[in-house]
ChimeraX commands (.cxc) that place a marker at each C-alpha (Angstrom):
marker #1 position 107.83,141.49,149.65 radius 0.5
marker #1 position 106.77,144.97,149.85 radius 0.5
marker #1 position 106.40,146.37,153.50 radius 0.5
marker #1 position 103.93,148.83,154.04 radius 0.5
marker #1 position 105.31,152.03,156.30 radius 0.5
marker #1 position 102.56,154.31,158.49 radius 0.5
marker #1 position 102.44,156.38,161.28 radius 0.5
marker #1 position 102.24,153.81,163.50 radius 0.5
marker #1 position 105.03,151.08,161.99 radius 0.5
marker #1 position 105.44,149.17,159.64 radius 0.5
marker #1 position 103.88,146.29,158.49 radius 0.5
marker #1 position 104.72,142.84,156.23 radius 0.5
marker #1 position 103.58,139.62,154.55 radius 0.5
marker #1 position 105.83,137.06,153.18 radius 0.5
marker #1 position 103.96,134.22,150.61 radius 0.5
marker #1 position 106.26,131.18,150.87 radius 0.5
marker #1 position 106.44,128.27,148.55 radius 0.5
marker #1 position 107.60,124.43,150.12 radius 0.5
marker #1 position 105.09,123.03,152.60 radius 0.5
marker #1 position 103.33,120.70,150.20 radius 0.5
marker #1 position 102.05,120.75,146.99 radius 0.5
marker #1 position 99.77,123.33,146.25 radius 0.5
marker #1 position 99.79,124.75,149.63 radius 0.5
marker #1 position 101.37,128.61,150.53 radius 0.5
marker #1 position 102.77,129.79,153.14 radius 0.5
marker #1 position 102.28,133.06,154.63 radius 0.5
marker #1 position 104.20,134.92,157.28 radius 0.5
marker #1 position 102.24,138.19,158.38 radius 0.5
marker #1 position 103.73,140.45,160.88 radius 0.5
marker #1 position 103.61,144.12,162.59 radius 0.5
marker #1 position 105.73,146.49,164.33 radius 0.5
marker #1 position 104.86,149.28,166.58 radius 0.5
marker #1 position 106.86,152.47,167.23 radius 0.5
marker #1 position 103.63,153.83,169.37 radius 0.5
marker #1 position 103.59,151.34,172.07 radius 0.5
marker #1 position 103.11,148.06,172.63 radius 0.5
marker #1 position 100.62,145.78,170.59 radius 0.5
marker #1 position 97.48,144.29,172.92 radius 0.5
marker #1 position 95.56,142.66,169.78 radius 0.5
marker #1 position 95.78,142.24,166.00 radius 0.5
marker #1 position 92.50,141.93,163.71 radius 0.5
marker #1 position 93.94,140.68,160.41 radius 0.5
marker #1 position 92.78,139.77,157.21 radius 0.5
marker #1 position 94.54,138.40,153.95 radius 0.5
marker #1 position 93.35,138.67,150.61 radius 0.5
marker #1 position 95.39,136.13,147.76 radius 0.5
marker #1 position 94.80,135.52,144.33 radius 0.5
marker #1 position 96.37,132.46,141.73 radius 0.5
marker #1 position 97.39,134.06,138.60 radius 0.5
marker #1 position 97.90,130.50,137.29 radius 0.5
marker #1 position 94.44,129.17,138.26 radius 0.5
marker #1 position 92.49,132.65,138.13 radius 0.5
marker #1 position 91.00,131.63,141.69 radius 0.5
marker #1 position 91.56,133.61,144.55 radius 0.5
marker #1 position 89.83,134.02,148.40 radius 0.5
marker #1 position 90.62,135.79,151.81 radius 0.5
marker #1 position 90.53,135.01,155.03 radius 0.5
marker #1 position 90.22,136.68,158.75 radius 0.5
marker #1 position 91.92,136.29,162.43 radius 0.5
marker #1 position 92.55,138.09,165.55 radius 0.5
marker #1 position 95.56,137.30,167.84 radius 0.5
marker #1 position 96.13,138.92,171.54 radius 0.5
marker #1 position 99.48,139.67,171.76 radius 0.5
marker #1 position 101.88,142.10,174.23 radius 0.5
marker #1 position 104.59,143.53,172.55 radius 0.5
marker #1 position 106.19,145.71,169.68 radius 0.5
marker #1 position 105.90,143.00,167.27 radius 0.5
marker #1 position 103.67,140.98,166.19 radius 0.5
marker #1 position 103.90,137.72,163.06 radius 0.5
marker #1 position 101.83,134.77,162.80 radius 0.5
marker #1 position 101.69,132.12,160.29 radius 0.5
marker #1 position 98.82,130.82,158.21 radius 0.5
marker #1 position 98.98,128.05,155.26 radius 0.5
marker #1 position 96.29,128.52,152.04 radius 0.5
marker #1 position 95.28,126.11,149.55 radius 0.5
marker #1 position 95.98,128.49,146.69 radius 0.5
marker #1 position 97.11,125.71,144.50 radius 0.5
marker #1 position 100.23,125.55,142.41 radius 0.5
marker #1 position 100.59,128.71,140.45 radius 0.5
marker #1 position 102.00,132.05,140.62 radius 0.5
marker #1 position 99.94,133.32,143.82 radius 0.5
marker #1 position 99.98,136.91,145.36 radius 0.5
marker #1 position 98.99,137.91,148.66 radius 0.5
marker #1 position 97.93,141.08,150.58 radius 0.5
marker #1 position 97.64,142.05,154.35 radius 0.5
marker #1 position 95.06,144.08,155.82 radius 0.5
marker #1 position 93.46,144.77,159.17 radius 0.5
marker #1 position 93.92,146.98,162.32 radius 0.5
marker #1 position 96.03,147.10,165.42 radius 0.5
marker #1 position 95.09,147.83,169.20 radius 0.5
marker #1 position 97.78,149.69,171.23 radius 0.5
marker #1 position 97.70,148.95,174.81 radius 0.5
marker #1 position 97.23,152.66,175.44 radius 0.5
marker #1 position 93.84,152.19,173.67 radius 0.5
marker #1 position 95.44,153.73,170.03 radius 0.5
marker #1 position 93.92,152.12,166.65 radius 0.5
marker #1 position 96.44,151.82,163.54 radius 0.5
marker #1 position 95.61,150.72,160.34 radius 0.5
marker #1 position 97.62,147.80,158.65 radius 0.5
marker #1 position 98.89,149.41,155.04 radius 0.5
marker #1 position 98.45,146.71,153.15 radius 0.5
marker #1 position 102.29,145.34,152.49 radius 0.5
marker #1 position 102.21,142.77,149.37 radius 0.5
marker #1 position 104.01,139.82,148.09 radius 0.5
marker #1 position 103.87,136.96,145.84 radius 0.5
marker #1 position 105.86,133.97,145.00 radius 0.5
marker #1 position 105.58,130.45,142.95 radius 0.5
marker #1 position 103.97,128.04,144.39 radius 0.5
marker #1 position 104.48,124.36,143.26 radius 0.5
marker link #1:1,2 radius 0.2
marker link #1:2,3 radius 0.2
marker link #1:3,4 radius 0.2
marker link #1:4,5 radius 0.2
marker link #1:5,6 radius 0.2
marker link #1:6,7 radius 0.2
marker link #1:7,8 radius 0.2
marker link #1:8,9 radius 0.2
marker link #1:9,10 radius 0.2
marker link #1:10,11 radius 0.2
marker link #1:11,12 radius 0.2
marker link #1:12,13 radius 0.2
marker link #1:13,14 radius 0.2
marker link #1:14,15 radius 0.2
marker link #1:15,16 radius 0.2
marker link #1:16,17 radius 0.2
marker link #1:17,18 radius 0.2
marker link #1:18,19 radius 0.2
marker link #1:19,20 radius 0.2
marker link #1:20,21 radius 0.2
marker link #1:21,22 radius 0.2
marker link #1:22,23 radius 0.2
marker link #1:23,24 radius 0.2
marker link #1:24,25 radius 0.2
marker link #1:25,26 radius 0.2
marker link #1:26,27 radius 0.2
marker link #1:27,28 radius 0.2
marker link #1:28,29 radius 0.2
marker link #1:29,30 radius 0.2
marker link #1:30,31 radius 0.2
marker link #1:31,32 radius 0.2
marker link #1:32,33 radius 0.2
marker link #1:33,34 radius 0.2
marker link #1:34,35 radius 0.2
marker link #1:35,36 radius 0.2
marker link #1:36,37 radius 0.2
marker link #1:37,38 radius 0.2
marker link #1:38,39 radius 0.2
marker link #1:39,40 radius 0.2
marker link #1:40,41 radius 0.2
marker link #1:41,42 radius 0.2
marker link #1:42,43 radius 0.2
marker link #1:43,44 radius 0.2
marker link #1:44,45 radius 0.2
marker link #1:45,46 radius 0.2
marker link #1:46,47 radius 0.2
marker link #1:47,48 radius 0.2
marker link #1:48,49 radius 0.2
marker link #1:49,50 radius 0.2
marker link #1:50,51 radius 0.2
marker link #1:51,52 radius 0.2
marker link #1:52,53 radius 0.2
marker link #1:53,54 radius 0.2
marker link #1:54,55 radius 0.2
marker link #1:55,56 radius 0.2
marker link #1:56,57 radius 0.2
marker link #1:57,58 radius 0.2
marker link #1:58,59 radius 0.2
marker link #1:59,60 radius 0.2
marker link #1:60,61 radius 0.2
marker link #1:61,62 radius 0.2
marker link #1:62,63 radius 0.2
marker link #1:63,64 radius 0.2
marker link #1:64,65 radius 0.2
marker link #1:65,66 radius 0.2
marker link #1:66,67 radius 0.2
marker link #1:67,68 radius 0.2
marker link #1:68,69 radius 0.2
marker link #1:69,70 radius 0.2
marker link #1:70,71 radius 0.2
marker link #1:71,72 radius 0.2
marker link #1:72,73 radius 0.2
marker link #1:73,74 radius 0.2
marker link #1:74,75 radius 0.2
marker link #1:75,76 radius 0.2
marker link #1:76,77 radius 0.2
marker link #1:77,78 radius 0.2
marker link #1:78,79 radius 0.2
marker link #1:79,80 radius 0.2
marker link #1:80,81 radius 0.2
marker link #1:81,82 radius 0.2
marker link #1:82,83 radius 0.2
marker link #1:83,84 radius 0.2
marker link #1:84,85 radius 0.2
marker link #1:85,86 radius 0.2
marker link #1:86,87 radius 0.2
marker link #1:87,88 radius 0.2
marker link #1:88,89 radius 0.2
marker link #1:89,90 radius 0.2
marker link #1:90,91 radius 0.2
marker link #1:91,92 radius 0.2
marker link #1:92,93 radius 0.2
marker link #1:93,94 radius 0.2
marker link #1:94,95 radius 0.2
marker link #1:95,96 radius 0.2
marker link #1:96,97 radius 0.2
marker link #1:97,98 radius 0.2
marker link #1:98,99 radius 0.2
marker link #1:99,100 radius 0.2
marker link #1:100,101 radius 0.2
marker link #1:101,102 radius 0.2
marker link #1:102,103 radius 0.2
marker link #1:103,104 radius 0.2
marker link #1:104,105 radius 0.2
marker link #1:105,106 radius 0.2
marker link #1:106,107 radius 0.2
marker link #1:107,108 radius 0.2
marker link #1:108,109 radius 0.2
view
C-alpha cells in the first residue's frame, strides 16, 4: 500500500485477498487536515496481471468528518491484481481536493 500525500491529506487503498474465491477486497479511505469532509466522489481503477483483464468503477458517499473509508468487493478473479484510487473531495467550507492516486496490490486466490 502506497498512500498518496497532498495539500489537503492524505489518501489510501488497501486490495485485500479472503472473501471468496476470485473476489478482492478493497478498503479506500481519506483524511483531511483542511476541514471536515461533506462528500467523496471516488473512482477505482484495477487490473489482473494473472488474467490480463482489468475495469474501474465509480461512487460518491456523503460523509461529515476528517476521515473518510468505505469498502467495495471486485470480481477481479484469482491472480495477482493491483488497484488505484482516484477522485475528489468536498470540504464543508466549500474547498475541492484532489485524491493522489495511493496504490496497492495483493494476491488474490
Amino acid at each position: 500500500m502506497d498512500p498518496a500525500y497532498g495539500d489537503c491529506g492524505v489518501s489510501t487503498i488497501y486490495i485485500l485477498d479472503g472473501y471468496d474465491t476470485g473476489i478482492a477486497q478493497v478498503n479506500e479511505g481519506v483524511g483531511s487536515t483542511q476541514g471536515a469532509i461533506v462528500a467523496v466522489s471516488y473512482g477505482v481503477n484495477w487490473y489482473n496481471y494473472t488474467t490480463h483483464n482489468g475495469a474501474g468503477f465509480t461512487g460518491w458517499s456523503s460523509n461529515f468528518s476528517t476521515t473518510w473509508s468505505h469498502t467495495d468487493y471486485i470480481n477481479s478473479g484469482s491472480g495477482y491484481v493491483s488497484a488505484q484510487l482516484f477522485g475528489v473531495v468536498t470540504l464543508y467550507w466549500g474547498g475541492h481536493c484532489t485524491i493522489n492516486y495511493p496504490y496497492d496490490e495483493n494476491t488474490i486466490s
